[in-house]
C-alpha positions in Angstrom: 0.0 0.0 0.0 1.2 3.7 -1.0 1.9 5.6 1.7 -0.5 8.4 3.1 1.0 11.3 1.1 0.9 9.3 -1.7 -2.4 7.6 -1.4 -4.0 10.7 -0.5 -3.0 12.1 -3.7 -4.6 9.3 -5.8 -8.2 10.1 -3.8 -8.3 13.7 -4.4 -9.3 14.0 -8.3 -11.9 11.2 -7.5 -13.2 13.3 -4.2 -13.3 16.4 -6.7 -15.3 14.5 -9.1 -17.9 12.7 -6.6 -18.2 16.2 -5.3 -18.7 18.0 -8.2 -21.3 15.7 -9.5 -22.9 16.0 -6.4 -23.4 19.3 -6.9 -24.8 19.3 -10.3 -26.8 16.4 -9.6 -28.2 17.7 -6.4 -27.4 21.2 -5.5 -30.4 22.7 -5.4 -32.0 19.7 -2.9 -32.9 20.6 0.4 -31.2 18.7 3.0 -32.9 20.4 6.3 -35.5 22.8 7.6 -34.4 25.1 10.3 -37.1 26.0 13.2 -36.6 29.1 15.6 -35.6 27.0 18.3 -33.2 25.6 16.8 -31.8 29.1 15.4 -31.8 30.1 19.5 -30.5 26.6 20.6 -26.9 26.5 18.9 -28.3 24.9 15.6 -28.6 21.8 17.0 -29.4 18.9 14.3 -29.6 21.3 11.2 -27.7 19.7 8.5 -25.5 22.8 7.3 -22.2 21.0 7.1 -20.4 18.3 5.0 -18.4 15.8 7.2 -16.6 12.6 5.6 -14.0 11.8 8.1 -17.1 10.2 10.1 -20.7 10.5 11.3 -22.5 9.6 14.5 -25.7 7.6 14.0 -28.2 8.3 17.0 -28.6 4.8 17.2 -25.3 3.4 16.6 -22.5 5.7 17.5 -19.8 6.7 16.0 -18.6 5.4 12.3 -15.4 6.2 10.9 -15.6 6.1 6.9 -18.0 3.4 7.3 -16.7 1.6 10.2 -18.4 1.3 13.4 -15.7 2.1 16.1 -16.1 -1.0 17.8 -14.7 -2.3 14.5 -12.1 -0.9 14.1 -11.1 -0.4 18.0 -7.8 -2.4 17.2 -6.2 0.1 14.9 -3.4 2.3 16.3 -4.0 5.8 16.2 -1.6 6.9 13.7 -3.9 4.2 11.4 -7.1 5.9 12.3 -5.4 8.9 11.2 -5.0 7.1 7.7 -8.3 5.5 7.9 -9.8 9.2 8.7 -8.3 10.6 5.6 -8.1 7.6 2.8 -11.0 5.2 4.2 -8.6 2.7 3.8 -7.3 0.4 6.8 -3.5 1.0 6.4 -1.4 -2.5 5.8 1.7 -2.9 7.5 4.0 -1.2 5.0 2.3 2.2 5.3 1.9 1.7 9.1 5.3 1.5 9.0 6.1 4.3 6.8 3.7 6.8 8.5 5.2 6.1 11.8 8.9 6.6 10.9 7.0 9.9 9.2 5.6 11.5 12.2 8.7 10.0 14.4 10.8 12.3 11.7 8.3 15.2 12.7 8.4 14.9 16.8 11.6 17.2 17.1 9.3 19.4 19.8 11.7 23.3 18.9 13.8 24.6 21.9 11.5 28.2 21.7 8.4 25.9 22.6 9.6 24.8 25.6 11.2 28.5 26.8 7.6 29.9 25.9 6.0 27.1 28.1 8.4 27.2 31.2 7.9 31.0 31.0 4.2 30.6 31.6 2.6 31.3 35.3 3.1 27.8 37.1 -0.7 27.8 37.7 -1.9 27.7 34.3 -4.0 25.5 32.9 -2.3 22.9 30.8 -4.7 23.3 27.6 -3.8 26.6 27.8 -0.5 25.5 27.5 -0.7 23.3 24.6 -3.1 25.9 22.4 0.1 28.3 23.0 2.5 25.8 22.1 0.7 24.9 18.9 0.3 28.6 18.0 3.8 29.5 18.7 4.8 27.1 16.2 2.7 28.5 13.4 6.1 30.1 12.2 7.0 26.7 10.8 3.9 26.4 8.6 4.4 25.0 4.9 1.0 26.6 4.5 1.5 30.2 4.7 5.0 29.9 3.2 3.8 28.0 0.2 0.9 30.5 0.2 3.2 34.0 0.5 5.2 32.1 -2.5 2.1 31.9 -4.7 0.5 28.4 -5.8 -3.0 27.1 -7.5 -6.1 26.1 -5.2 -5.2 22.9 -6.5 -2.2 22.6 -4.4 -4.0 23.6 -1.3 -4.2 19.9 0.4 -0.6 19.5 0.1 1.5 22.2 2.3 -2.2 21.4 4.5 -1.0 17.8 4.9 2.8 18.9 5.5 1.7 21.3 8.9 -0.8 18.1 9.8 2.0 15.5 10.2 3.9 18.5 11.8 1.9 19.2 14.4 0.6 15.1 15.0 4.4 14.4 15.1 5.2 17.2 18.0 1.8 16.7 19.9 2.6 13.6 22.1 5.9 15.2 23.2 4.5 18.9 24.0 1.2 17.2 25.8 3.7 15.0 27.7 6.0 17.6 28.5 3.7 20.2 29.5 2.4 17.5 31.9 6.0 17.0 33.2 6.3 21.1 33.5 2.5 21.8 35.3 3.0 18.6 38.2 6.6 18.8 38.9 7.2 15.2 37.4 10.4 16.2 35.8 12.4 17.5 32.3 10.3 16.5 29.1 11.1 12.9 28.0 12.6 12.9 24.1 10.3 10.8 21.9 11.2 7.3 20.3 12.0 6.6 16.6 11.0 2.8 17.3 7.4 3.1 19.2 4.2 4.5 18.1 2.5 7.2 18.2 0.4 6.3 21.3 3.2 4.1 23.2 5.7 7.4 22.6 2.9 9.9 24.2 2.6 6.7 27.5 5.6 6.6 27.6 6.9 10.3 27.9 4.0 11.4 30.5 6.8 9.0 32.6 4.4 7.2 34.3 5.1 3.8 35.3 4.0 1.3 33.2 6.1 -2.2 33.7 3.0 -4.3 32.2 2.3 -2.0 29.2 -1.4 -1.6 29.4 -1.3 1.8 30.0 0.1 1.9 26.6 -2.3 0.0 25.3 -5.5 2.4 27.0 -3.5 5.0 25.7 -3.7 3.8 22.1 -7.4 3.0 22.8 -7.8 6.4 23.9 -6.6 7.8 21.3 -8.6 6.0 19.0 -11.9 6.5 20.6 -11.5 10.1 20.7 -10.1 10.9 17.5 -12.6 12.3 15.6 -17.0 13.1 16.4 -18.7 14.1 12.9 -18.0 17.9 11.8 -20.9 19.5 13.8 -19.1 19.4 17.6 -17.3 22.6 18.5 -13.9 21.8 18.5 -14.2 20.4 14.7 -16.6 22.9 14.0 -14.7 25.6 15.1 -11.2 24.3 13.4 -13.3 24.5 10.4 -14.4 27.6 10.6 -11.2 29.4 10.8 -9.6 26.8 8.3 -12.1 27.8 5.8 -10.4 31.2 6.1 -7.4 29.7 5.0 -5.6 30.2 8.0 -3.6 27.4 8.4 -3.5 24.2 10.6 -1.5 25.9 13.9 -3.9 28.5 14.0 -6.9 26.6 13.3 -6.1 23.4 15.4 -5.3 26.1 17.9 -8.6 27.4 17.9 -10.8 23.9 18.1 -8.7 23.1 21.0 -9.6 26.6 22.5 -13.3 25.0 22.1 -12.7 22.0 23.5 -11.4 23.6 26.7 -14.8 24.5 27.5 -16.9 22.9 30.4 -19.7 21.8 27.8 -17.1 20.0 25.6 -13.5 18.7 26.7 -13.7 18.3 30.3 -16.5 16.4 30.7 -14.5 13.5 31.2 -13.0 15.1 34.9 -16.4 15.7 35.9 -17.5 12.1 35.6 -14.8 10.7 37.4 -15.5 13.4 40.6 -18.9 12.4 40.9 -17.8 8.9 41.1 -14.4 9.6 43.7 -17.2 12.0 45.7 -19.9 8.5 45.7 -17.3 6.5 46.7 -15.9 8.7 49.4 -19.5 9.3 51.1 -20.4 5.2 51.3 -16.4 4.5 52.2 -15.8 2.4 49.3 -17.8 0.6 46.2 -21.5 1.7 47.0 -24.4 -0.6 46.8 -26.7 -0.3 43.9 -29.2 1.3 46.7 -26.9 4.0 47.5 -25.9 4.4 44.2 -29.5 5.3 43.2 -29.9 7.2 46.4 -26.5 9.6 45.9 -28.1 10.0 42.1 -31.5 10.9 43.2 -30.0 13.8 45.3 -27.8 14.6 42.4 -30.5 15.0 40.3 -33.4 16.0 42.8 -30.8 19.5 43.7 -31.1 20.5 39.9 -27.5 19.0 39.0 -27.0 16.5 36.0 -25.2 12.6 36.7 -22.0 13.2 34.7 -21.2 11.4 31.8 -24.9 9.7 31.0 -27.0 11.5 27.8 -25.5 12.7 25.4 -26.6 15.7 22.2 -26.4 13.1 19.7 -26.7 9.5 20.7 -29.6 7.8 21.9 -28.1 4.6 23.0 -25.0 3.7 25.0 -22.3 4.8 23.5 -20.1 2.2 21.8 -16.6 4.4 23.2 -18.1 3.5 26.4 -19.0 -0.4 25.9 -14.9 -0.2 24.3 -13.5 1.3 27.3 -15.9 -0.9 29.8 -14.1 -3.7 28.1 -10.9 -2.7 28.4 -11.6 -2.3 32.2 -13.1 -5.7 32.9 -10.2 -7.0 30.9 -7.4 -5.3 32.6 -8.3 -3.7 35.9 -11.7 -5.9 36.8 -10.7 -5.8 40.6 -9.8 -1.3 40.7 -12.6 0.1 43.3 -12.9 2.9 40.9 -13.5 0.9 37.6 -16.2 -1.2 39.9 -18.0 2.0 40.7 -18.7 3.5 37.4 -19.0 -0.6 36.4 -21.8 -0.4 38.6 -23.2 2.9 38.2 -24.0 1.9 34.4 -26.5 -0.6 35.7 -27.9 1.8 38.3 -28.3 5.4 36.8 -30.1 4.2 33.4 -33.1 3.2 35.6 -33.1 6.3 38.2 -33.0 8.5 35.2 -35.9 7.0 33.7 -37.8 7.2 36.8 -36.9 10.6 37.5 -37.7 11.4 34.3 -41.2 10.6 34.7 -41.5 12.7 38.0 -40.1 14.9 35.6 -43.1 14.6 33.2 -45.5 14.4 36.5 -44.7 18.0 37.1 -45.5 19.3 34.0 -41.6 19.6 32.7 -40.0 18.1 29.6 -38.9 14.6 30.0 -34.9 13.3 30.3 -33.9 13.0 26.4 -31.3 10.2 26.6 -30.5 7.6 29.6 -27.5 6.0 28.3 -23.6 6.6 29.3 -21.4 8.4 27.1 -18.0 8.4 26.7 -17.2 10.6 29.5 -18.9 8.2 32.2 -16.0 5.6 32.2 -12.9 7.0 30.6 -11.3 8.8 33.6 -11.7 6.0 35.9 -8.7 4.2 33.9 -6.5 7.0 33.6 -7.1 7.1 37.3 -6.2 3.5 37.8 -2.8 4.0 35.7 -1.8 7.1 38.4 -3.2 10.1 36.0 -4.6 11.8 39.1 -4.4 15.5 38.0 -8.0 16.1 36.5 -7.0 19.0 34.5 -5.1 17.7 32.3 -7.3 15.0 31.1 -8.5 17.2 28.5 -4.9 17.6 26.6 -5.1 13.8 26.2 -8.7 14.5 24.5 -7.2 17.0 22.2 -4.4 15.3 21.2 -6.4 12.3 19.7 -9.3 14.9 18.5 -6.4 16.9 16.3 -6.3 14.1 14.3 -10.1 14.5 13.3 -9.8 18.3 13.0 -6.3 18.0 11.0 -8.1 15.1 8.1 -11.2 17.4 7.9 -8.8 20.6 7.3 -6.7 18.0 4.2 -9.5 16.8 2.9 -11.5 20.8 2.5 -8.3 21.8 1.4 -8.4 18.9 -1.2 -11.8 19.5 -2.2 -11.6 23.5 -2.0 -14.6 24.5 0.4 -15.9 27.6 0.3 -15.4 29.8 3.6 -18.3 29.8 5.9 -20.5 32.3 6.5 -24.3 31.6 7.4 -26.7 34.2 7.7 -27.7 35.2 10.8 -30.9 37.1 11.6 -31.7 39.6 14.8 -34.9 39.0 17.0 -37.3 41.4 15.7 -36.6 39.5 12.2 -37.8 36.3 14.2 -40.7 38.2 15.6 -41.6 40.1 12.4 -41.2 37.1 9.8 -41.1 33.9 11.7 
């Protein structure tokens, strides 16, 4: 098998021509009505955006180019990236070749890490990495190749050069911004002979003498890689990409999104409901006081972290994938019993809350089911991730390579910048 570079390059005139006849075929079809409330309520489920990296089916989860995750859950992440971009599964050969690729990227410059160690010793470490990231937007192909002058038709390839640029330094600026924020130690120089999600394991220095914190890591990566076009972190990346600003300041911005309470750090959340559960009943709770701690979560207007979801409308497969892992490798960790637990408990207290819900005349609980979010930080717990802030930099590093494939493939297929109409109020009350 070619490798990516080269593969990619034998897609793109067959992208532009599905694309194209698409358009003459069907461009004037309608694909979605939009409703006030949904103008007021962040556009949820218009269809405004074209997304072939993956979609998420409300019944089935994620797909990625036609590939349930659960699938394709074995795949390393530097083949998802491949799989994202080509919709091929990558054989060993270009594996191989995009490893030694993004190995030949990971020199992490000496200015990044003088910016970082500059930085107040309380900030927040996805604060960190968007700076790093943007800092290094001096090195882009992009803007250079752009400032030089070349066609549109060119785009996709200085696009794919800052991609494998800034996947190849992620791992070691996450990890060594980890190292800086907790005191753990210098940076730890990346590895020509491990992949991509072993390297990143491997320099946050934590111990790891089995390797299955290696392996969650890979899983982790994988699971998180890439959501549809529609979430904010893709959506925004997109937005300023379709600007033709190029991938350090565009990744930089999504990341900036996914910092966000409603977005990244869900994740933390979930796993501090779970410690705070544990450390009222002094240890695994019984399913009875399991449902009692989430009735008086939910009876004092708070939400049970990690269980609905804006999209799915069954459990989602990341979840089932990492519950797996957990049963697998750590079925005895008090934690991983908890939320284990707590997946057979909440469902049912949410349902029946939901219908004291309806009882009093408010709208019923949409979606019952875990997400993602419910069991994730329980094993980064296990392997000795304790500091909850960070766990969104490990989100954003596998969720770059969903934002960097949808920038390559725009850039391949020349999408137009965005710009939707917007409307005021008195519009709304005068037209509507």
């Amino acid at each position: 098998m070619a490798t990516l570079q080269e593969r990619f390059a034998e897609l793109v005139p067959q992208m532009r021509n599905e694309v194209g006849g698409v358009l003459k075929e069907k461009g004037g079809n309608k694909i979605s009505d939009v409703s006030v409330k949904q103008a007021y309520g962040g556009m949820r489920g218009i269809k405004g955006m074209i997304c072939d990296t993956s979609v998420v089916e409300p019944d089935k989860g994620l797909i990625i180019r036609g590939y349930p995750l659960l699938e394709v859950k074995e795949l390393w992440p530097e083949e998802i990236f491949y799989l994202l971009l080509t919709g091929d599964k990558p054989d060993d050969d270009a594996t191989q070749a995009l490893q030694l690729d993004l190995a030949a990227r990971s020199y992490v410059p000496d200015y990044v890490w003088d910016v970082l160690t500059s930085m107040p010793a309380d900030s927040h470490p996805m604060c960190m990495l968007n700076t790093a990231i943007l800092v290094m937007q001096r090195e882009s192909a992009f803007k250079a190749w752009y400032d030089k002058g070349m066609t549109k038709d060119q785009y996709w390839i200085p696009m794919m050069e800052d991609a494998l640029r800034i996947l190849g330094v992620l791992p070691g600026i996450a990890a060594g911004i980890y190292r800086i924020r907790y005191g753990k130690g210098d940076p730890i120089p990346y590895m020509t002979n491990l992949d991509w999600g072993a390297n990143y394991a491997r320099m946050l220095g934590l111990p790891d003498p089995t390797g299955n914190f290696a392996k969650l890591m890979r899983l982790y990566l994988n699971f998180h890689c890439d959501h549809e076009g529609g979430n904010v972190s893709a959506n925004t990346c997109h937005t300023v990409g379709s600007a033709l600003s190029d991938a350090f300041y565009a990744v930089s911005a999504g990341l900036n999104g996914l910092a966000g309470p409603l977005h990244g750090l869900a994740n933390q959340e979930c796993l501090d409901w779970i410690l705070q559960l544990m450390e009222k009943f002094g240890g695994v709770p019984t399913a009875e006081q399991m449902e009692e701690f989430a009735f008086e979560t939910l009876r004092s207007g708070k939400v049970v972290p990690g269980y609905g979801h804006a999209v799915l409308r069954v459990t989602d497969p990341r979840f089932t994938g990492f519950n797996e892992f957990g049963h697998k490798y750590l079925p005895d960790d008090a934690v991983f019993q908890t939320v284990d637990r707590v997946f057979t408990v909440v469902p049912k207290v949410l349902e029946a809350f939901s219908a004291e819900r309806v009882a009093a005349g408010k709208n019923p609980i949409a979606n019952f089911w875990p997400n993602v979010d419910a069991g994730s930080g329980a094993l980064l717990y296990h392997y000795g991730l304790e500091e909850f802030p960070y766990y969104t930099v490990l989100f954003s590093v596998s969720r770059a390579m969903g934002m960097l494939s949808q920038l390559i493939v725009n850039r391949a297929l020349g999408t137009a910048i965005t710009r939707p109409k917007s409307v005021s109020t008195k519009w709304i009350m005068a037209n509507a």
